[in-house]
C-alpha positions in Angstrom: 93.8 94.5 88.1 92.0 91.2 88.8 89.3 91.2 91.1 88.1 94.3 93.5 85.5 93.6 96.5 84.3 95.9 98.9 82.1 95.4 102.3 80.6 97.7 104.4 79.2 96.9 107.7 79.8 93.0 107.5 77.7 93.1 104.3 79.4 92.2 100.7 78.4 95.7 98.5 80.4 95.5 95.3 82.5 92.8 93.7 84.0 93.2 90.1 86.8 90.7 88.3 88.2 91.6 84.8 90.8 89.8 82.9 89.1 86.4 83.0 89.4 86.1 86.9 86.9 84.7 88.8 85.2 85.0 92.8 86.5 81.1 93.0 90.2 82.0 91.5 92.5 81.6 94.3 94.9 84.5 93.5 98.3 85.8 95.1 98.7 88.0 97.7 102.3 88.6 97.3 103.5 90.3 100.3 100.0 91.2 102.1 100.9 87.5 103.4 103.1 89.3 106.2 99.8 90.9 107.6 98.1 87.5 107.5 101.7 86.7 109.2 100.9 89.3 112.1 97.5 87.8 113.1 98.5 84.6 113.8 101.9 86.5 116.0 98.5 88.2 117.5 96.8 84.5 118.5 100.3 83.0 119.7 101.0 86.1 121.7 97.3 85.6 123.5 98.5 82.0 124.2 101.2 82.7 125.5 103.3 80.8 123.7 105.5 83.8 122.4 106.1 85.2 125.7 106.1 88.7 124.6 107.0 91.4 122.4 110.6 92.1 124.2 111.7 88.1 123.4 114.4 88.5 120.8 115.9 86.3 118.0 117.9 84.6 120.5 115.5 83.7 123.0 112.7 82.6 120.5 115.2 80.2 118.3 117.9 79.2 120.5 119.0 76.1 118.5 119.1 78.1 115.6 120.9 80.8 117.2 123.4 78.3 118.8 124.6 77.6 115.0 124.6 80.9 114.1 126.0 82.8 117.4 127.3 85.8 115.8 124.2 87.0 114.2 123.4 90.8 113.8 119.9 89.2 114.5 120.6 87.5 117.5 118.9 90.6 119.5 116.6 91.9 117.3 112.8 92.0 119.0 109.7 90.3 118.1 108.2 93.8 118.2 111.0 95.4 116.0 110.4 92.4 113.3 106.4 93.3 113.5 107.1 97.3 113.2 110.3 96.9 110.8 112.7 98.7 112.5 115.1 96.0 113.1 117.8 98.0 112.1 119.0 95.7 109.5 118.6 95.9 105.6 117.1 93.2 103.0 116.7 94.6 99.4 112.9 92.9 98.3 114.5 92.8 95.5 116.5 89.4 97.0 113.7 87.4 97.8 114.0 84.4 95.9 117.6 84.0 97.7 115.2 83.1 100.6 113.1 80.7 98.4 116.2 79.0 97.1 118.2 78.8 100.6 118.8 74.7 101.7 118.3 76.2 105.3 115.9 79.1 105.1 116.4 80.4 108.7 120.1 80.1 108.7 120.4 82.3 105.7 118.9 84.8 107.4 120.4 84.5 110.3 123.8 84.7 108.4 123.3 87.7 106.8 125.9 90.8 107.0 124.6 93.4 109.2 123.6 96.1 106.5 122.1 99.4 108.2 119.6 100.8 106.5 119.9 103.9 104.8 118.3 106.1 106.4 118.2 104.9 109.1 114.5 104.0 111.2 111.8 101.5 109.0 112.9 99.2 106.5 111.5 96.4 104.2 113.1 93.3 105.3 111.9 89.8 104.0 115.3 87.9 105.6 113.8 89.4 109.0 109.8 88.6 108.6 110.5 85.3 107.1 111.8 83.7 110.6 108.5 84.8 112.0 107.5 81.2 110.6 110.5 79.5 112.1 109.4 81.4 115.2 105.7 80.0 115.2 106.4 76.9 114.4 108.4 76.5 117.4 106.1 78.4 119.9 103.0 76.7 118.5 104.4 72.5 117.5 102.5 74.0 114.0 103.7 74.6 110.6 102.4 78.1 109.4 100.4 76.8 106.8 97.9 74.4 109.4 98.2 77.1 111.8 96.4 79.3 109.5 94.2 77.2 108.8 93.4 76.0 112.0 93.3 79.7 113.7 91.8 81.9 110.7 90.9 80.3 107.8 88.4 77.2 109.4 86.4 79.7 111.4 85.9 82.1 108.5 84.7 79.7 106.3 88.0 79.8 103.9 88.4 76.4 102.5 90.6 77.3 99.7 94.3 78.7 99.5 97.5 78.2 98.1 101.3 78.8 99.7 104.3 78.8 98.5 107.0 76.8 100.6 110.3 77.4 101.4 113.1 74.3 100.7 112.0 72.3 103.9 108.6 72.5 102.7 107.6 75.0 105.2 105.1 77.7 104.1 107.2 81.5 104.0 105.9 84.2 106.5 107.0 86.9 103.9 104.9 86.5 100.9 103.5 83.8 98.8 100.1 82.9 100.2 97.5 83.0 97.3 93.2 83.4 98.5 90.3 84.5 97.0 89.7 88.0 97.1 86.3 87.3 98.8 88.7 86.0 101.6 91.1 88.1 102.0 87.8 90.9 102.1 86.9 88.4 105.4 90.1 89.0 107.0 90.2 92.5 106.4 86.7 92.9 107.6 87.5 90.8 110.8 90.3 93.4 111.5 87.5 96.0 111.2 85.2 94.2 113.4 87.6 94.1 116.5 88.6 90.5 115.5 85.1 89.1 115.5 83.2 87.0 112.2 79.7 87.4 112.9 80.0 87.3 116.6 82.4 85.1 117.5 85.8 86.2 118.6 88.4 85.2 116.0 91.5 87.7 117.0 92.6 89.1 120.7 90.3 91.9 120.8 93.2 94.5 121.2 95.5 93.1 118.4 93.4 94.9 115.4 94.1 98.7 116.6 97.4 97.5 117.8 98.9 96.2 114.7 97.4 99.4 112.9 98.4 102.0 115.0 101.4 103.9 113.2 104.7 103.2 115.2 107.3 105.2 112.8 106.8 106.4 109.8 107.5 104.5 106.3 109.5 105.8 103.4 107.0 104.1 100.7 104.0 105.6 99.2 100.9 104.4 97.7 99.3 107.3 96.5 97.3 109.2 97.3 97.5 108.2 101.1 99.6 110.2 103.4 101.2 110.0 106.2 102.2 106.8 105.7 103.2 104.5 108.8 104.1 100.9 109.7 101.9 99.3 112.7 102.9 95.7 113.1 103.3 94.6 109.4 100.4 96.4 108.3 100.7 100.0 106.8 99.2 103.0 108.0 98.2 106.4 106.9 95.2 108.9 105.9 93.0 109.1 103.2 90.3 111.6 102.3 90.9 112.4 106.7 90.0 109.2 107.8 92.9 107.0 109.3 93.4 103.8 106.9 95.3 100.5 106.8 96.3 98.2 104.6 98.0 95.0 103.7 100.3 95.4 100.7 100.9 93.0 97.5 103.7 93.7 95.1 101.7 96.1 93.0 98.5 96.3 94.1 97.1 93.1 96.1 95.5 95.3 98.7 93.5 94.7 102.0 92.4 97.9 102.7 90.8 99.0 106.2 88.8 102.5 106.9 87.6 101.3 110.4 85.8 105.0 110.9 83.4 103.9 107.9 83.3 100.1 109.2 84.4 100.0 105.1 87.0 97.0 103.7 88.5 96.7 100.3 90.2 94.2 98.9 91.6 94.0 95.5 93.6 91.3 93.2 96.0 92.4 90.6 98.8 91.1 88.8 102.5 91.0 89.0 103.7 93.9 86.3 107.0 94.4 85.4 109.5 96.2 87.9 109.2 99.9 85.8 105.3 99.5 86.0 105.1 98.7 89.6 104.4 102.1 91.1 102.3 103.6 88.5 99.9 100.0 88.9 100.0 100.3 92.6 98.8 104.6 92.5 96.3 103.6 89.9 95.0 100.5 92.1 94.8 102.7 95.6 93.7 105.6 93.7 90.7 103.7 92.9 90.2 102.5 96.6 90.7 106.3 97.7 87.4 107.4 95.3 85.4 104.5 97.0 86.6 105.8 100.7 85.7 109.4 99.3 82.1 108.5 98.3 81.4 106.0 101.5 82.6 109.0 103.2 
């Protein structure tokens, strides 16, 4: 673990670093970059520039899709990307195939169609990663300055690092790296209803939307239960009150209890793959003894 902050009502409460980490280290996210990922779908979607959650694959990258017209993707929703049931299998364990591909969103698109086993949610990086093709498109933006232009600049977060694809295009899937103090902001903001100290930041609805459970997840950080997928943010309960949370490989956690107005964010470490679950338990089990005495 490398840094652990927690707000409660808008005000900064606790704040600890170990390991020689710093509140100005910029540190990785890892994969809670896919919730960051869903707030700016959120902002494009109030524009109008997505259309709507029925637009698939085909209709939101058409010139794409004409290369690639067989795709298993081809009609796979915007809304079934968000809640991961696209019906369609990437192992996480492929990822840097998606770093390493000349044409990003053609690799995805050209993908067998594996079913995943079970069937319902899985983890799919091939399918969140065109979510950047897909803004890009809607909004004339690369990811990166949309970010920046739509979360980061009116939060006050001036410093972050993300990793680009092979066109130079920032990934939707993983790789954005903040401080922890920042990534507290954006948790808090979901908290807030999308506001940062007043101001509207986020569609008012899209917080409790992209929360709200819409099929259950196989993974498990424990001791949550009940654990869901809302629109690439996980769901569940903890110590009875409803909780959500962005999730980094291990532990990078953005961790929402909306019924206690209470955020946590914590910074860890990549471990090695036989150390992953026990980090992340250890890592959330701390969180769940901070919900329990809030509580």
């Amino acid at each position: 673990m490398r840094g652990l902050v927690v707000v409660r009502d808008g005000q900064l409460i606790g704040e600890r670093y170990w390991g020689g980490a710093t509140a100005s280290d910029v540190l990785a996210v890892n994969s809670a970059t896919k919730s960051v990922t869903s707030l700016l779908v959120g902002l494009a979607l109030q524009r109008g520039t997505l259309g709507d959650l029925r637009r698939t694959v085909r209709e939101l990258l058409p010139e794409d899709m004409a290369r690639v017209p067989d795709s298993p993707a081809a009609d796979v929703t915007l809304e079934q990307i968000l809640t991961g049931r696209t019906g369609l299998e990437f192992p996480w364990t492929r990822y840097r195939e998606l770093l390493a591909a000349a044409d990003p969103v053609r690799f995805a698109l050209s993908l067998p169609p594996v079913r995943p086993n079970p069937p319902g949610w899985s983890y799919n990086d091939a399918m969140v990663s065109l979510l950047a093709a897909i803004l890009a498109r809607a909004e004339g933006l690369e990811m990166a300055k949309l970010a920046a232009r739509d979360l980061f600049v009116p939060l006050g977060i001036e410093r972050f690092r993300w990793t680009r694809d092979q066109k130079g295009n920032a990934v939707s899937f993983a790789g954005l790296s903040l401080r922890t103090r920042d990534l507290a902001k954006l948790a808090w903001v979901m908290i807030d209803g999308g506001k940062w100290r007043g101001r509207a930041v986020l569609p008012p609805e899209w917080p409790a939307q992209s929360t709200e459970s819409h099929g259950s997840s196989f993974w498990q950080a424990l001791p949550v239960k009940n654990t869901g997928y809302g629109y690439l943010w996980f769901t569940g309960n903890l110590h009875g009150r409803r909780v959500a949370w962005a999730w980094g490989y291990a532990g990078q956690f953005a961790l929402l209890v909306p019924e206690l107005r209470l955020a946590i964010a914590t910074a860890a470490v990549s471990p090695r793959p036989e150390e992953v679950n026990n980090q992340t338990n250890a890592i959330m089990g701390l969180a769940a003894r901070m919900v329990e005495v809030a509580g």
